[in-house]
PALO-871359 format. One record per residue: x negated, y negated, z negated of N, C-alpha, C in turn. Coordinates in steps of 0.05 Angstrom, whole numbers, plus 5000, padded with zeros to 4 digits. Layout:
BEGIN
XYZXYZXYZ
...
END
This chain:
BEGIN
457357721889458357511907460857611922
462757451937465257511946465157331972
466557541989466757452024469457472027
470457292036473857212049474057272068
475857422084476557432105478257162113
476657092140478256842147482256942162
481857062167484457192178486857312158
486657412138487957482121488357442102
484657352090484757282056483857532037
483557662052482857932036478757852025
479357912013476257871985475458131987
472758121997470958441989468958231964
469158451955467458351916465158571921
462158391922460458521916459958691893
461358621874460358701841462458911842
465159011858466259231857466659371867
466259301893465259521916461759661915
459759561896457759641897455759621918
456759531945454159541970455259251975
452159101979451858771982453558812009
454258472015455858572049454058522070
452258452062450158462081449158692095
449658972077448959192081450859292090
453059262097455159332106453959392142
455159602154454259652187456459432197
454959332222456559202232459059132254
459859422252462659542258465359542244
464259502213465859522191467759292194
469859292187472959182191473959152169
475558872163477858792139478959092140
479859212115480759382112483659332114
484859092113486358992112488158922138
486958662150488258622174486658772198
482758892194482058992221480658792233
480258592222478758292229475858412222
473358392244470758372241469258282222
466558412219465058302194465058042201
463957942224463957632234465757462222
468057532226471057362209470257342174
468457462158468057342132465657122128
466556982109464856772101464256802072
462556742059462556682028464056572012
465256631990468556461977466356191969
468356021968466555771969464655651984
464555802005461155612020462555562043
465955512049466155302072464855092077
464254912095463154602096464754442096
463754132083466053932077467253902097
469653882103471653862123470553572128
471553462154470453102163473353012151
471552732157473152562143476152492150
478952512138481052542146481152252168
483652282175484952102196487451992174
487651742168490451572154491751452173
494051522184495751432199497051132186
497350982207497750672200500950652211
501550402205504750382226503850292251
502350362264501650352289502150602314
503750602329503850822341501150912357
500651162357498351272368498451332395
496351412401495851302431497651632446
499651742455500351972468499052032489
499552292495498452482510499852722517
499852602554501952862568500753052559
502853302554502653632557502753712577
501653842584500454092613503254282600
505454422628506754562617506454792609
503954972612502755122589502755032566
501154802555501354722531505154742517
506254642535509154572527510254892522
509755052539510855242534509355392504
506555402508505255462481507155312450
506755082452509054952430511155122427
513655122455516455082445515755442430
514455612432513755942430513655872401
511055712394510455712375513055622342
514755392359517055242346518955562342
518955712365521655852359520756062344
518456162335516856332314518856132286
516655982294518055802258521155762263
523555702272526255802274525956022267
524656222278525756572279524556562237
522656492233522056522205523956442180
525256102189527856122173529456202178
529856392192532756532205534456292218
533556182232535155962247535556162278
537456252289537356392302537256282333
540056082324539555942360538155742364
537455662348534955422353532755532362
532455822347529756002361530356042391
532956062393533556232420533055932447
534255752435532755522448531055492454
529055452443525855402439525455632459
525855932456525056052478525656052503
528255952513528855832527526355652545
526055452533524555232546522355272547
520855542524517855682532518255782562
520756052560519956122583519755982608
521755762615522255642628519855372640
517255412614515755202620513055482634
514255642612511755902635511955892659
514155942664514356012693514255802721
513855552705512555452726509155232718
508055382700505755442700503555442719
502455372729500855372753498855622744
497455772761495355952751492955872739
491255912723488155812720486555982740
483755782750483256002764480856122748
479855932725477555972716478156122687
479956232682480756342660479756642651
476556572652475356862648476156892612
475357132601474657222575472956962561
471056912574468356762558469356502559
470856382578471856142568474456152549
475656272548478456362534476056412499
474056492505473456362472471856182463
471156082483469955832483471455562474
474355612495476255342483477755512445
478855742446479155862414476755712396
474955762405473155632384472555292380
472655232397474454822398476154922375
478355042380480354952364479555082331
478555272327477455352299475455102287
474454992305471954712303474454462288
476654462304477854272294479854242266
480154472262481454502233480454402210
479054322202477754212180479053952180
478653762207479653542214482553512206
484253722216486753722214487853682187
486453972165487654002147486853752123
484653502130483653392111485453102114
486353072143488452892152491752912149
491353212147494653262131495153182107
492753282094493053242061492452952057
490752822070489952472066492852242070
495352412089497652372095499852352076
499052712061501252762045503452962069
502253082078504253142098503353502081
505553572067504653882061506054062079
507553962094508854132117506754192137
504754022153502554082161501754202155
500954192134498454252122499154572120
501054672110501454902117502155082137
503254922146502554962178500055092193
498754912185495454912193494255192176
494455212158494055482148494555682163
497155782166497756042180496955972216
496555772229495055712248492755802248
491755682226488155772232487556072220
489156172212489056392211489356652231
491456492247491656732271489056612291
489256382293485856312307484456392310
483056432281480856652277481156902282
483857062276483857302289483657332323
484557142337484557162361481257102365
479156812355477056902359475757142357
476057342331475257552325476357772349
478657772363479257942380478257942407
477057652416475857642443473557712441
472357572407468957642415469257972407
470858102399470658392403470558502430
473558412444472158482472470258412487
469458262476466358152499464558382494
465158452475462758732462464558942473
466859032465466259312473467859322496
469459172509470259152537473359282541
474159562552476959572539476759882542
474359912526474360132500475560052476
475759772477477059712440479759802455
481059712474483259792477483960152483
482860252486483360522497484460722471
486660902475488060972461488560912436
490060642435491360532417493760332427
494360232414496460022417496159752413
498259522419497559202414499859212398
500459122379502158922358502458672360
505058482355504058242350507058192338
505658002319507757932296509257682313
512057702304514457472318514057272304
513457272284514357082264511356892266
509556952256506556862266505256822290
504657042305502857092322501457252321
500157422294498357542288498557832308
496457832324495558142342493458362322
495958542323494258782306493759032335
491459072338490459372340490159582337
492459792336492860072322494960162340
495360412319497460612325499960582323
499160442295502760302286501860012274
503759872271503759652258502259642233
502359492213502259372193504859392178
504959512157506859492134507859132132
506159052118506758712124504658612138
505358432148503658202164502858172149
498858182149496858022135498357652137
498157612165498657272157500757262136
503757262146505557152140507057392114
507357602129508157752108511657862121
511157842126513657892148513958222139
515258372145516158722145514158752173
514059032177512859182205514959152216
517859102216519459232238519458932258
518458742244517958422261515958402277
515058582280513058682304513758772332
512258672353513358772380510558952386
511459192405508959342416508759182450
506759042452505958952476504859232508
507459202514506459362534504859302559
503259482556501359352581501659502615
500259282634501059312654499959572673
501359802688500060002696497759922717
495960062723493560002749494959992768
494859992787495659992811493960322831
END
């Protein structure tokens, strides 16, 4: 039998690795991107995605953005610029991220356990998405939605890690995170290529973190 990593795509093959993955300890990591045993599923035993959404010529009902949300977007838009080498359009887009950060109001309830509570909403809703892109014809979504739900799951996989080991996972190592995607790697050094996207290591930023006080 064969398990997918939802984060990268990387296949452990029972029949060539020799140990079922069930037997695998449960520490063991994508060899690949570093994504938890939790992040694999069985190739083939996703569940039927729900039933798509067919957009009509009816305009749909909108919905203000919170300027978090807005800033989350324009970040996200100037990744995809920075990916076709669109340079000032990227530089735009960051522009109006930072500019929607910073006046951001604080959360006050923004512990760890809800921070994966709403991640996992959004892993819940992909099925929806990607069965309404394709019911559309929209393959730009739709791929979209791919490398989305991909860093998703990695970020699920990285909170419910810290809920477990607290910030021992963090302790002498480093944060990564790909420009072009989003993808957060945990190590020493980067990634040769981005599991998501595929990007080089040098498209990587080291996230510096903040001293104690």
């Amino acid at each position: 039998m064969k398990y997918v990593c939802q984060v990268c795509g990387y296949v452990y093959d029972e029949a060539v690795e020799k140990i079922p993955f069930k037997d695998l300890p449960e520490d063991w990591k994508c060899p690949l991107c570093g994504a938890p045993k939790s992040a694999f599923k069985p190739e083939g035993g996703e569940a039927a995605a729900p039933a798509p959404v067919v957009v009509s010529g009816e305009t749909p009902d909108l919905k203000k953005l919170s300027a978090g949300q807005l800033a989350a977007l324009c970040s996200s838009l100037a990744r995809g610029c920075d990916k076709q080498y669109k340079e000032e359009e990227a530089g735009l887009f960051r522009e109006l991220s930072d500019y929607f950060t910073a006046v951001t109001p604080a959360v006050e309830d923004a512990t760890v356990e809800n921070i994966a509570q709403m991640i996992q909403a959004d892993i819940d809703n992909y099925g929806l998405a990607h069965s309404t892109a394709t019911a559309n014809g929209d393959r730009g979504a739709d791929r979209a939605l791919v490398w989305s739900e991909k860093v998703t799951n990695m970020l699920s996989a990285l909170v419910n890690r810290y809920l477990t080991e607290g910030e021992a996972m963090l302790a002498d190592t480093e944060i990564w995170v790909c420009t072009a995607c989003g993808f957060v790697y945990i190590g020493d050094t980067p990634p040769e290529l981005c599991p998501v996207c595929k990007v080089p290591s040098w498209k990587f930023e080291k996230i510096e973190r903040r001293v104690s006080a």
